[in-house]
C-alpha positions, -999 to +999 in steps of 0.1 A: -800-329-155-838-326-145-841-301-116-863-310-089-895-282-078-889-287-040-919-262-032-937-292-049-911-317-036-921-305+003-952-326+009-938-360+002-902-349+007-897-367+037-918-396+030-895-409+001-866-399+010-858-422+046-885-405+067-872-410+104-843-430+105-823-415+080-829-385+098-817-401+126-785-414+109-774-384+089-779-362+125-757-392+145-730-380+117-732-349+123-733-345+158-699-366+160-685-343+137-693-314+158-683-328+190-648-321+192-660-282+199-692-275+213-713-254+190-737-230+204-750-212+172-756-240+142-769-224+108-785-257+087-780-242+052-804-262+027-824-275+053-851-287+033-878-304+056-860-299+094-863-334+099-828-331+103-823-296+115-840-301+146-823-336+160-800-309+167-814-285+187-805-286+220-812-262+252-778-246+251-775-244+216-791-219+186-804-239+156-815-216+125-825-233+092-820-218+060-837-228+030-843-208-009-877-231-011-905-216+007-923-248+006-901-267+021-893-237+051-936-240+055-925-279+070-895-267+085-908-238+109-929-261+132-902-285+140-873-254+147-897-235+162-899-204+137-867-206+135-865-212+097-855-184+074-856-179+037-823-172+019-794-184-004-763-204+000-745-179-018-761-149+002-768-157+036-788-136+059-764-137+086-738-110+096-700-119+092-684-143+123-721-152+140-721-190+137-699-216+149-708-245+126-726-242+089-742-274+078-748-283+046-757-313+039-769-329+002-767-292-009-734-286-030-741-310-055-771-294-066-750-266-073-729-254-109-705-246-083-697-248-048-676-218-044-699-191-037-713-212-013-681-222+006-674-186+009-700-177+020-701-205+050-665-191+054-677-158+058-703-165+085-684-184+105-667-172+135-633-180+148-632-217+156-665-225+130-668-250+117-685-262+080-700-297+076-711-310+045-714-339+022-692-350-006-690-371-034-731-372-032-734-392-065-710-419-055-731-431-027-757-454-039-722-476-052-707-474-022-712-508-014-702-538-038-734-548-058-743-559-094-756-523-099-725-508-091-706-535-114-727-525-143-725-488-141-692-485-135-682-481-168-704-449-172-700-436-136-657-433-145-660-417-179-685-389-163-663-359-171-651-343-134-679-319-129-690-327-097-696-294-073-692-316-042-661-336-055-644-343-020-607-331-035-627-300-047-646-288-015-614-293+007-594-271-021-619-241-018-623-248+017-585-238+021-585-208-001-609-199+035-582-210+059-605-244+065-585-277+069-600-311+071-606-318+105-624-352+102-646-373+079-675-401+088-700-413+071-739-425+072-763-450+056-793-429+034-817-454+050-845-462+024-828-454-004-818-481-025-830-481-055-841-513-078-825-518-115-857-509-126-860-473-108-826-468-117-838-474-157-866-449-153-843-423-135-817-424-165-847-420-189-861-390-165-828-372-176-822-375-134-786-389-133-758-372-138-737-394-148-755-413-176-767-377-190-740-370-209-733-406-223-737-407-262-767-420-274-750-459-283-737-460-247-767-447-234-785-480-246-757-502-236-762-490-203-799-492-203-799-531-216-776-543-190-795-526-161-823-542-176-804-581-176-798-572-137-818-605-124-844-591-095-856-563-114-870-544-085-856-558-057-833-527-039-797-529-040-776-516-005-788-481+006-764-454-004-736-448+024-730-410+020-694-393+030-699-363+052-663-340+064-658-312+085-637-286+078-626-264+104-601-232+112 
């Protein structure tokens, strides 16, 4: 699968990817998923842009955002107010027990796998923290019944389990941690729906997971039915991602 640069990704990051109002909606998420314990020190690992990050900051309440691109921290800064610090998912800069919730959200899929990185969060967290995250990333732009998701269902099933952000997955190393699914929502990526033909030139970009890996007859199966799809570029339904927290 095609990496993405995000120091190269930072200017526009925002721009194509829901600007505002998906910001608004994945921060609604989270904040609900917080609420059943006030948290005073919030570490936003993968923050990306803080377009997110800081719909969370609040007067009685420490924000930090934590980022491995230093293009994207350059966008982050302003809007958390310096606080934006360089550093991995699998090596925080944070001392053991310090933060009572670790975010991170569109992050573990990214990832070969999500277990340093859960361990990590575990590791930070004090007491009664609490880690939010998304799961099942790929499976949201099908979330809702379409044509699309009829046509590529065939594909999207026979990808081999690999997914770092599998929702069975994340809860089974979350427990290794002594964290237990505490509660689940979810939010529309506002934007974000993508046309048959953007989904055609994603595939050929080597940018979906789930049609990399399909042999090279399937592969044009899958590419003539997207392109039968009636309304080439009309966007289908905006993904609707899954978001859990997982708590001590």
């Amino acid at each position: 699968m095609t990496m993405l640069d995000y120091d190269q990704e930072a200017d526009g990051y925002d721009r194509t990817r829901g600007g505002e109002e998906r910001a608004d909606a994945a921060a609604a998420a989270i904040e609900w998923l917080l609420r059943p314990s006030w948290a005073d020190v919030v570490l936003d690992v993968a923050c990306g842009t803080g377009i997110v990050t800081a719909r969370l900051r609040h007067p009685a309440r420490t924000v930090v955002g934590i980022d491995r691109s230093a293009g994207m921290l350059a966008k982050a800064a302003p809007r958390l107010h310096g606080r934006a610090v360089l550093g991995d998912a699998a090596a925080l800069p944070v001392a053991a027990g310090r933060a009572d919730a670790v975010l991170m959200i569109w992050l573990l899929h990214l990832l070969p796998d999500a277990a340093p990185a859960i361990a990590e969060a575990a590791r930070v967290l004090g007491p009664t923290g609490v880690l939010v995250t998304t799961v099942d990333k790929n499976d949201g732009p099908f979330a809702t019944p379409s044509d699309l998701a009829e046509v590529t269902a065939g594909p999207r099933g026979a990808y081999p389990d690999r997914h770092a952000d599998g929702h069975d997955r994340v809860v089974a190393l979350a427990a290794r941690h002594g964290l237990r699914k505490a509660a689940e929502t979810t939010f529309v990526g506002v934007g974000q729906g993508r046309s048959p033909r953007r989904w055609r030139e994603r595939i050929r970009d080597g940018a979906v997971p789930w049609a990399t890996t399909a042999a090279d007859a399937a592969g044009a199966d899958l590419d003539r039915a997207l392109a039968a799809l009636p309304d080439q570029d009309e966007r289908r339904p905006d993904p609707v991602y899954r978001i859990i927290a997982l708590a001590r």
